[in-house]
Each structure stands twice: as structure tokens, then as C-alpha cells.
C-alpha positions in Angstrom: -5.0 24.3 0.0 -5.1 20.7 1.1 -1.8 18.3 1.2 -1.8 15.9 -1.7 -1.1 12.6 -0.6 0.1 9.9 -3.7 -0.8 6.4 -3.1 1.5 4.4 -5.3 0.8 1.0 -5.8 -1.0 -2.0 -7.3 -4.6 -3.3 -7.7 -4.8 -3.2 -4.5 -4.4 0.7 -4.2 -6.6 0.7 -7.8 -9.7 -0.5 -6.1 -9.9 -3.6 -8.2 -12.3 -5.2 -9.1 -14.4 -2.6 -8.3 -12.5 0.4 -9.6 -11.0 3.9 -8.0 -14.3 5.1 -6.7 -14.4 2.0 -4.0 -10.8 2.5 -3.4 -9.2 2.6 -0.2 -7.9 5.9 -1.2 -11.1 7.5 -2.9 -12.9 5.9 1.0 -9.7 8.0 2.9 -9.8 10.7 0.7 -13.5 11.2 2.0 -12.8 11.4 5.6 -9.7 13.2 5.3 -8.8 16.8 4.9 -6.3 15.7 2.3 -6.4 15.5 -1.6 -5.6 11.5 -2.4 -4.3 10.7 -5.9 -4.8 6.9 -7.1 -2.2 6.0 -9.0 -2.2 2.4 -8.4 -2.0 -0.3 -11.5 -3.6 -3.4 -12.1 -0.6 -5.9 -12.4 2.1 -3.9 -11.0 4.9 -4.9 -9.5 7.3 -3.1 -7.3 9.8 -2.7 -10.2 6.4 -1.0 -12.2 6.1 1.4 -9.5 9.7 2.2 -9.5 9.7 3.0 -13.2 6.5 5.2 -12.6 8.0 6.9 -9.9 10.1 9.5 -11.0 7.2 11.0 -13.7 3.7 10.4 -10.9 6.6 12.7 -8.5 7.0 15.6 -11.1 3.3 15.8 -12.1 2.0 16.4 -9.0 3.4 19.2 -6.2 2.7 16.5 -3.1 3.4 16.4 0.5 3.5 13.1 1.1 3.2 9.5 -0.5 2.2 5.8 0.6 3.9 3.2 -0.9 2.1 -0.1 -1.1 3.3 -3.1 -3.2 4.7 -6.7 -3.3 1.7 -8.6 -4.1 2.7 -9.1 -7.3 5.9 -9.6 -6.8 5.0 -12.3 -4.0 3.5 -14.0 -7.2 5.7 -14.3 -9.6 8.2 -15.3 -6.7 10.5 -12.6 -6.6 13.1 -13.1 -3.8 12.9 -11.0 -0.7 15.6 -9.2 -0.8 15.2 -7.8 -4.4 11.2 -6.6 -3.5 12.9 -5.1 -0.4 16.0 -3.5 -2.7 12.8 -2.2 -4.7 10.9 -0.9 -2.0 14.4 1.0 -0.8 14.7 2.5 -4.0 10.9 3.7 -4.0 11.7 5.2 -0.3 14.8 7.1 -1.4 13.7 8.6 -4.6 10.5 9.8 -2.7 12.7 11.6 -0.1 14.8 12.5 -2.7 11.2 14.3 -4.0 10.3 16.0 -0.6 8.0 13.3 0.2 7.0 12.1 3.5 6.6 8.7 3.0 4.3 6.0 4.4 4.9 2.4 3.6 1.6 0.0 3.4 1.8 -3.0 4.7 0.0 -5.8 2.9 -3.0 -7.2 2.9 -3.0 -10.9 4.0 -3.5 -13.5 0.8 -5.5 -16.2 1.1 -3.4 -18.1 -0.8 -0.4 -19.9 1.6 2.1 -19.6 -0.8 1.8 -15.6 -1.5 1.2 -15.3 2.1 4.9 -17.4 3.3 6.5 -14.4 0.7 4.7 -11.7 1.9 5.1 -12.5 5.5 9.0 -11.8 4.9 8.0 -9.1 2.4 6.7 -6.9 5.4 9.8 -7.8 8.2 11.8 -6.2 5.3 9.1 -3.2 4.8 8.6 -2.7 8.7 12.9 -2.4 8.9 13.1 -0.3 5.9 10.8 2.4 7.5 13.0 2.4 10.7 15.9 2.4 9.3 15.1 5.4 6.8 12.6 6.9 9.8 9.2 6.7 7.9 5.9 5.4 9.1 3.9 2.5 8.4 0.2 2.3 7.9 -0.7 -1.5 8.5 -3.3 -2.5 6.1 -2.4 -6.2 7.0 -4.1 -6.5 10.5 -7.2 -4.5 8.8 -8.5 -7.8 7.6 -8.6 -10.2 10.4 -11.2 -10.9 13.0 -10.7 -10.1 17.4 -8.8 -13.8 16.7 -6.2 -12.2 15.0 -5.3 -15.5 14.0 -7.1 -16.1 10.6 -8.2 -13.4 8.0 -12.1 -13.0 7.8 -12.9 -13.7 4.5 -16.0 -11.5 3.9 -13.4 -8.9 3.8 -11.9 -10.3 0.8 -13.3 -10.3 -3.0 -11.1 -13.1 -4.3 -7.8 -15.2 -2.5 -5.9 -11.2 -2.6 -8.6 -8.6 -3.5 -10.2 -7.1 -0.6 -14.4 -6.9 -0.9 -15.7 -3.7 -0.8 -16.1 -3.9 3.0 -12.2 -5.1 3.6 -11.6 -1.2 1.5 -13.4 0.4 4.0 -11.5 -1.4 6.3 -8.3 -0.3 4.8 -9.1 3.2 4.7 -9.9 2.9 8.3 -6.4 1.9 8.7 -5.6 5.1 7.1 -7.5 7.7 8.6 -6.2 6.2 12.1 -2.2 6.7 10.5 -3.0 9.3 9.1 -5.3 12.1 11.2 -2.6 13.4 12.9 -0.5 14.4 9.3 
């Protein structure tokens, strides 16, 4: 029997606007010899995910889980060090669950703004991981050019969204963090 993997998260991990079957998960669950499970929400926010937590652990009997979120948050302006309190909480109870736990990085946002707040969103992310001892799987520096200086927009469907080419480009991402599981 394969490992289940839970990806927890947003729109982002949904596959919007396109929908779970040009996910980033449903692309990594193709080239991987592990079962993925989408649970990602339109419109959630780290907080959503921790209240959805405890019952997407007890349904399924998973190895492991990656974690991405903050977009959202980075929206509606939540301050740094409550998305990182979040993203703690989502890390412990996951342990707590037997998880091994793999926190997503970001994707860039178009959008300055979003971007200034997730910028400090994934310092927090990248210090959590070390400081609990999880991995990272960096969906951020999937969507920029050899420049590594601006994001290439044909990866994106809107100013956050990626296009159906920036998912394949995420589940790239994966199956690189992820083939040695």
C-alpha cells in the first residue's frame, strides 16, 4: 500500500480556477508512488486550515502532510507573527498526528502588497521548519525565470493563481522534495 500524503491548504492547493484535476497535487500524485489527498479550500486562511485540521487528520490513516497557506492571510493583512503562530500550531498538531510534515513555501503574488507580506510570511515558514526539524518544498522559486529576479507571468492565471503550466511547475517542485520520501 502506498503512503498517503495530505496536502492542506488553500486555492492554491485546490487547483483553482481550474479545479483538483489540474492541481499541483492531482500533477504529483501522477508521478509519484504516493496516494495525494486534496484538501485544499477556496478562501482559506491559515486559521481555516487549523480548524480543519484535527477532523482531515482522523479521516485519513496518512504518512505524511504538506502544509501550504498564507495567501489569504497575506490579504486580508494578518500580521506576521499571528500567520506564523498559525502555521506552528498546524506543525505541532500534525506531529502530534504522526505526520511528517512538509511546509510549502508560497507562490510569488503579483501583487506588491501580498508579496512585502508574504516575503516575511516564508522567513517565518523557512525558521519554523528548522526549528521543529521538517522540510520545505519551495513552490516560490517554481515560478520565476533563469533571472530569478521577476516571476514569469505565463506561469500565473491571475495576480496569485498559477496557470495550468505554473501547477505543473509546482508539482515539479514536489516530485524533486519529495522522490526520496
Amino acid at each position: 500500500m502506498s503512503v498517503k500524503v495530505i496536502c492542506l491548504g488553500d486555492s492554491i492547493t485546490y487547483g483553482f480556477p481550474f479545479g483538483p484535476g489540474f492541481s499541483w497535487v492531482k500533477l504529483a500524485g501522477d508521478r509519484l508512488p504516493f496516494e495525494f489527498i486534496n484538501e485544499g479550500v477556496n478562501g482559506d486562511t491559515l486559521g481555516d486550515m487549523l480548524r480543519r485540521a484535527p477532523s482531515v487528520f482522523r479521516k485519513y490513516h496518512a504518512g505524511a502532510v504538506i502544509l501550504l497557506g498564507g495567501t489569504n492571510d497575506a490579504y486580508i493583512g494578518k500580521p506576521t507573527m499571528q500567520a506564523a503562530a498559525d502555521m506552528r500550531q498546524l506543525v505541532t498538531m500534525a506531529g502530534n498526528n504522526g505526520l511528517s510534515v512538509f511546509i510549502g513555501m508560497p507562490i510569488p503574488s503579483l501583487e506588491d502588497y501580498i508579496e512585502d507580506k508574504l516575503i516575511q510570511y516564508r522567513q517565518q515558514y523557512r525558521q519554523i521548519a528548522e526549528n521543529f526539524g521538517c522540510s520545505t518544498i519551495d513552490f516560490y522559486s517554481a515560478f520565476f525565470g533563469s533571472s530569478f529576479v521577476i516571476p514569469d507571468r505565463k506561469l500565473f492565471h491571475d495576480t496569485v493563481h498559477p496557470s495550468r503550466e505554473g501547477y505543473k511547475q509546482m508539482s515539479d517542485i514536489v516530485h524533486a522534495a519529495m522522490f526520496s520520501f
